[in-house]
Structure formats: C-alpha cells, structure tokens
N, C-alpha and C positions, 0 to 999 in steps of 0.2 A: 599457918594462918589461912583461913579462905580469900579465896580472891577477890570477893567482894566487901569484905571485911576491908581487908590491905586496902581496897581501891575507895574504903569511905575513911578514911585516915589519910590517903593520899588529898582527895577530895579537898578535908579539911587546911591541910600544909598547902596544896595551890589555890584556896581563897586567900589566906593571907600576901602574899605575892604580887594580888593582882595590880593592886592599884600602883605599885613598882614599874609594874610590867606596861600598862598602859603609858606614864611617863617615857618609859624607854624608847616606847612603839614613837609616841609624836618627837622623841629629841633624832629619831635615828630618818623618821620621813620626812624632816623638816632638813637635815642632812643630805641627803638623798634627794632632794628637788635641788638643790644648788647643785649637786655633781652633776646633776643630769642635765641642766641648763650650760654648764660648762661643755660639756664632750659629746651630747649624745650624736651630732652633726657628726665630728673624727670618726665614733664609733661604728657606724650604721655600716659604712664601707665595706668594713672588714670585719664585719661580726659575726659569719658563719666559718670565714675561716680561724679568728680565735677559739671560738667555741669548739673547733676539729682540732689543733692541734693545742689546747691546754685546755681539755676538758675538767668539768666543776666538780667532779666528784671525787672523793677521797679514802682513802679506804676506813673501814667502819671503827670508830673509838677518836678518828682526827678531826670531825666535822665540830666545828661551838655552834655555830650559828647556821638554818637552815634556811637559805632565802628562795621567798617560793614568789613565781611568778605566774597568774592567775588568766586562762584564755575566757575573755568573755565578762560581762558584769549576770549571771544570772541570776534568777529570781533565790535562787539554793544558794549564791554563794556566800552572803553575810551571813547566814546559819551553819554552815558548810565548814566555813575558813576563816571568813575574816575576825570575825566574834570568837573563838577556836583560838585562832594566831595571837588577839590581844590579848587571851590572860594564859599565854605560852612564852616563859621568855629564850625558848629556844629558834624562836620562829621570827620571821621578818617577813610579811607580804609585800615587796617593793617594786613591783611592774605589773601593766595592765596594758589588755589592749580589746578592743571592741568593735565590731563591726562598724557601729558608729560613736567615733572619737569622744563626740560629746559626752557620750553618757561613760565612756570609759574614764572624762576627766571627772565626772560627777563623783562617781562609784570610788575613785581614787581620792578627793577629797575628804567625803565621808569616814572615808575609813583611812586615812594617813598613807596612803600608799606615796611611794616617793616620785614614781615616775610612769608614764604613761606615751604608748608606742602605737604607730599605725598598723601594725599587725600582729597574728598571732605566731606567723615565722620568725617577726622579730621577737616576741617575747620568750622561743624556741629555743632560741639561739644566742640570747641574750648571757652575755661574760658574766653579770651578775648575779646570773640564777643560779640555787641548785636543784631545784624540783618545781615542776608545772603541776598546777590543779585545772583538773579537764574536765569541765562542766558543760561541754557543748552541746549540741543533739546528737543524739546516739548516730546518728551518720556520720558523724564526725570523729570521733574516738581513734577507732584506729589510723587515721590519716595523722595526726595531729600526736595522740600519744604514740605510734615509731619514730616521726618526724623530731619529738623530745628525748626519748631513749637514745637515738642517734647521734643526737646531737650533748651527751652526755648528763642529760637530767633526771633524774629520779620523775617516777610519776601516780598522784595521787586523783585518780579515772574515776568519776561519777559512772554509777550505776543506770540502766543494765551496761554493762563493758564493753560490747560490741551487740554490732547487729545480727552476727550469726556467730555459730562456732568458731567454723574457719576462719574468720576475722578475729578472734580471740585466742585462735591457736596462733595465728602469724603474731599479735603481741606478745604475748609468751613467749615467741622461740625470741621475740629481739631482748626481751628483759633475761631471757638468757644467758644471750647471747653477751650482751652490752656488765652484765653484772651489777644490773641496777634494781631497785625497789620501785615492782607497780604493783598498785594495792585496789581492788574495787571497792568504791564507799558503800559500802552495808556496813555501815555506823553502828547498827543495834548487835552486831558481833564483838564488841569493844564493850559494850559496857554491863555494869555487874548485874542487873538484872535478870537478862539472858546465859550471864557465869550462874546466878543463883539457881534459875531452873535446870540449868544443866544439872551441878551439883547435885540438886535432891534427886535428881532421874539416877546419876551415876550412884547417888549413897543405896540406891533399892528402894528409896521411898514410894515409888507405883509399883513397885515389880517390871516382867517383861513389856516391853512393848509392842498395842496390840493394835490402836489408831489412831491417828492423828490428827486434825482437821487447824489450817490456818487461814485466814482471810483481810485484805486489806480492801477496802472499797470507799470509794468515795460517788462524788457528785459529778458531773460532766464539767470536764473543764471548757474556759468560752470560744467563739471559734476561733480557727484559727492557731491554735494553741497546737505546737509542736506534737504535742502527742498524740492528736487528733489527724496527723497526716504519715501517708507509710513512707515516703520519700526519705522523712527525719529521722526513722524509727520506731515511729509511733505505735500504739496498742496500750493495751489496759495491763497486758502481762510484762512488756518492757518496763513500764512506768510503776503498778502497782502489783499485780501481780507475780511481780518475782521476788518480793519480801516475803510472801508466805512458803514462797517454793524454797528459798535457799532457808530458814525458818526451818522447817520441817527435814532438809540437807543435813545443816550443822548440828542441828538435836539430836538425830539418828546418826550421822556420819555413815549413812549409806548414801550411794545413789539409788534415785530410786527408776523403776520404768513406767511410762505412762502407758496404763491401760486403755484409756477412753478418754475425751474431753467436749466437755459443753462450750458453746459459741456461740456470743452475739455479734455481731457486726454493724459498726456503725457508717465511717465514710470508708470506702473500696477501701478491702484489705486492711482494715482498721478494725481489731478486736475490742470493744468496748465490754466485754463477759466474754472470761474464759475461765472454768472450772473443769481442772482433772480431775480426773482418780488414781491413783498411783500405788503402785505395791513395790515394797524395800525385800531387799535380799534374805531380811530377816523374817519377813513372814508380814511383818506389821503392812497394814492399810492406809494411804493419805489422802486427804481432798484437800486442792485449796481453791481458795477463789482470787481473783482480781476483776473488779468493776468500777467502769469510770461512766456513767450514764447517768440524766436526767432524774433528779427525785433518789436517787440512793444516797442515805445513810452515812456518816462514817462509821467503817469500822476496822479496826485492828486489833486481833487478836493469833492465839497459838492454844490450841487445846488439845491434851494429850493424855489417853486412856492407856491404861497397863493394866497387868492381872491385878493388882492390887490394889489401884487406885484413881485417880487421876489427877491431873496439874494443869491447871486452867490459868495464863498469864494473856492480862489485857493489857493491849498496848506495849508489845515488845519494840512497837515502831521506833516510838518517841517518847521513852517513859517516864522521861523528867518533864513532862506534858502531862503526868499523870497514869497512875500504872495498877498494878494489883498480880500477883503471886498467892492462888489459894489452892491448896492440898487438900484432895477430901480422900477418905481410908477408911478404913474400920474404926480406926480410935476419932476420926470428927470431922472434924474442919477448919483448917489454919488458915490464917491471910498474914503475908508480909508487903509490907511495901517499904523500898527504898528511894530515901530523898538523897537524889546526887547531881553531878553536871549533868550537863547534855550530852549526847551520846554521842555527839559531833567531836566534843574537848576528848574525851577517850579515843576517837579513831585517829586525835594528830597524836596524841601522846603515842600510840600504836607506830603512827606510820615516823613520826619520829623516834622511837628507839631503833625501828628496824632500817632506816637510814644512819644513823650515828653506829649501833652497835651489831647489827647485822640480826635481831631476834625477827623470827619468824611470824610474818602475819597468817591472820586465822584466813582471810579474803586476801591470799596473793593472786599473781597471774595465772597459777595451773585450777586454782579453785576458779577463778573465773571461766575458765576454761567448760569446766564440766559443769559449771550453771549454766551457761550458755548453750550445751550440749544437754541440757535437759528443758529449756526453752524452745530449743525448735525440735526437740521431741512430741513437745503441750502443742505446737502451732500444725505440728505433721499428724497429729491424734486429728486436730480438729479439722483437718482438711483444709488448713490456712496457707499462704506459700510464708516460707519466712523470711524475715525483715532481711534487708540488704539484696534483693534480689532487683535485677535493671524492671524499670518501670514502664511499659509499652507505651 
C-alpha cells in the first residue's frame, strides 16, 4: 500500500481516539499537579543526581508512555506539541518551565500540563521526563539539547538545529554517543504530501531531474523578534529559508553545492533575502529563496522540472493549511490534494515510534548535520559570517 494511502486510513483510526485521549490528557495532569505539590521541594535537591544514576530511557519496544517535558511556552509550541500530544495517547506533556514563571504557569494550565518548574535545567533533569521539546532560540539548542541527551532524554529540537555545523556536529556525536533519539522538526518530512510527491518523482512520472526551484517568504516579523537579531540566530534562511533548502535535499537525496547566493541584509548580520543557486551531483539545478521583509507575500511552495514533466506542490509547509499536488506531462494535467492532520501530529507519531521502537527518522541528528553544513555554505556564498560566531 502507498504511504500515503496507509497514512490516510491511519488518519481516520486516530480521529476516533481523540476525544479518549483528551479525557486521559486532563485525568492524568490533574494527577500530576497533586504529586507535584507533594514532592517537588524533596525532589529539587537531588534531581540531577537521580537523573545520572537511573537514567529515563529504556530500551526500544519497553517505553508505554512518552512524557515529554517542554523548554520555554513558545509561540510554535501549541502547534508543535501540545495539540500533537492531545490527540496522541502515547504521549504525556507534564513539565514546563519559562523564563518567566508566569507565563510558564499560564501555558501549563491551558493545556493540562501537570507541573511547572523554575528552570529549564530542572526540566532537563527532571526524574519524570523522558524526552525534551526544544523550541528555544537557535542560540540556544545546543546548549540545552546536550545538557538533555546527557542527562538521559530523548530530544525533539525545533528547527534550524544549531547555529553552525560544528554545533550540529557536537549534537550528533552526543546522540551518539548517549543512544538517544534527536530529531530536527522539519514536520513537512512526516507527512504524506511530501511521501506523495516523492512517490510520483521515484514512479518516473517527470523523468530525470533537471530543476528545481523552492521558496518560503513571508512578511517582516515585528521588532525585536528573535529572528531579527544574530546574537539568537537570527536570519531569514535560519527561520524561513531552510525549508526550501532541506525541501529540495530530501526530494533529490543529494547534497547539493552552492554556487552563488543573493543577499539582503537587514539589522547587522541579519539576512532578511537570501536566494542561492545550487547544483546536485546529479547534474540537476536548484534555487531557493527565504524572505522575511516589509510588503512580501506569503509564499510556500516546491517546483520541480524533469525531462518529462513537471510537479508543482504548493504549500509543502503546512498543507493541512491548504495544499495542491499538480503533474503536468504530455498526457495533461493532474491535481491531487490530500485532507489530513497536521504535519506536526505526523512528526510525533514519527518521533515516537523512533523512541519506543528504534525506526529510523527521515530528520535525525546526521541529517541535521549536513543541512546545517549546507547553511553556512548559502551564508559563505553570500559573503555573510555565520550564525554562532562571538559578537564584537
């Protein structure tokens, strides 16, 4: 059966569920605030040494229940996670912690979480976790996701991964190292959309491939906005343009090299436009874009030319937002669209199998790895320094 067939037949068996699952979610956080009101004072003490010497993880087929504790309330994570975790009943979000408490208690009522902590080392190291969601600013990641891995929890790292290669290469060796699952969230890798267009590329439906062109661009976000500063990480190709780049990656399954790359620059060392040009091993041609500036557009798309045809898929982003799959060939013009979850509910069902049963993600740590080594390729083309460098 195709895989997106399978995954709209699954689709239909975890609607039914949900409203189960929501039940469970509030009997088990409502649970979960009384133990926590009981012990959390005992526990605080000696929480990093429990956490070292009876580490959470178990080996893959023994896990039931996945309890994931979440650094930060941000604007990504009730699309991300928490919405995700409720109609998952493998999943339990049961700790939080926020720079400022309050809103960590806010973010935790909302959404049933159980228990809520003053920092993000305690929620690191916390006995009742077994995997962190790391939605920080990209300055942050690797500090935060080793400091997790070490402390024996699985980790589910908002994208882009790190701020440089070598930052991405030092996670990796620890998820290595440790024998844990970290996973970049490039969400739209999980779900069957992105399996469908694969699919018709791999059946021959265009022929070889000969170019490719993707782009995500939006509108300037307000100031101040994390991505707007390089201290956090910031640029238009951290934030938006690295969906088209790794988009154009996983299609081809080459790497590719950057030829050249356009650049705008907004606050110091801030890409606001950066469009390469890239050639794949195979011969094939790529451009993409990412734009976060004043008066642009959204847009999200993947277009892809072969000798034979092409395949034009809008909104691989978010395409339970609204999507389109059209083939145009000799014989016409086809359009498919599929109604399914979010892509978000697909990358836990993902990153939870590969915690319980050990299957392989399409976005583990070595993929991250060499996105990130083709990031500060775009940044090196443009004559940009790249992110994570000390700040004069």
């Amino acid at each position: 059966m195709a895989p997106w067939r399978a995954a709209v037949r699954a689709a239909n068996c975890q609607r039914a569920r949900r409203a189960r699952v929501r039940a469970a979610n509030c009997q088990r956080a409502r649970r979960a605030r009384v133990r926590a009101a009981n012990c959390r004072r005992a526990r605080q003490g000696d929480m990093l040494l429990q956490s070292t010497l009876n580490p959470s993880t178990s080996p893959p087929g023994q896990i039931t229940m996945i309890r994931i504790g979440t650094l930060g309330a941000a604007a990504i994570s009730p699309n991300a996670l928490t919405k995700p975790a409720a109609n998952n009943d493998e999943v339990q979000v049961n700790v939080v912690a926020a720079r400022d408490r309050s809103r960590a208690e806010e973010f935790a009522e909302a959404w049933g979480i159980g228990e809520v902590v003053d920092s993000y080392d305690e929620v690191v190291t916390h006995p009742d976790v077994d995997a962190i969601y790391n939605p920080l600013p990209i300055s942050h990641h690797r500090e935060y996701t080793i400091k997790a891995l070490r402390a024996g929890k699985h980790v589910l790292c908002e994208k882009s991964f790190a701020c440089n290669e070598a930052e991405a290469r030092e996670m990796a060796d620890v998820a290595q190292e440790t024998g844990l699952v970290l996973i970049e969230a490039f969400h739209y890798r999980y779900h069957p959309v992105f399996q469908r267009a694969l699919e018709l590329y791999h059946d021959g439906a265009i022929g070889e491939l000969v170019e490719l062109e993707g782009a995500f661009n939006i509108g300037s976000p307000r100031p101040g906005d994390i991505r707007m500063i390089y201290a956090t990480g910031g640029g238009a190709t951290m934030d938006m343009g690295c969906y088209p780049l790794s988009w154009v990656r996983h299609f081809t399954g080459e790497e590719p090299e950057v030829v050249s790359a356009k650049v705008e620059e907004g606050p110091p060392d801030v890409d606001i436009l950066l469009q390469p040009e890239l050639v794949f091993p195979s011969g094939a041609r790529g451009r993409t874009s990412g734009i976060m500036k004043a008066g642009q557009p959204f847009e999200a798309f993947l277009n892809v030319t072969g000798t034979r045809g092409k395949l034009n898929v809008r909104n691989p982003l978010v395409p339970h937002m609204g999507h389109n799959i059209e083939l145009v060939t000799d014989a016409g013009t086809k359009n498919e669209e599929l109604t399914l979850r979010p892509t978000y509910e697909f990358q836990l069902d993902a990153f939870v199998d590969a915690v319980k049963n050990g299957t392989k993600l399409e976005t583990d740590a070595e993929d991250g790895v060499k996105q990130m080594r083709l990031i500060d390729n775009c940044y090196r083309a443009a004559g940009m320094k790249l992110r994570g460098m000390r700040v004069a």
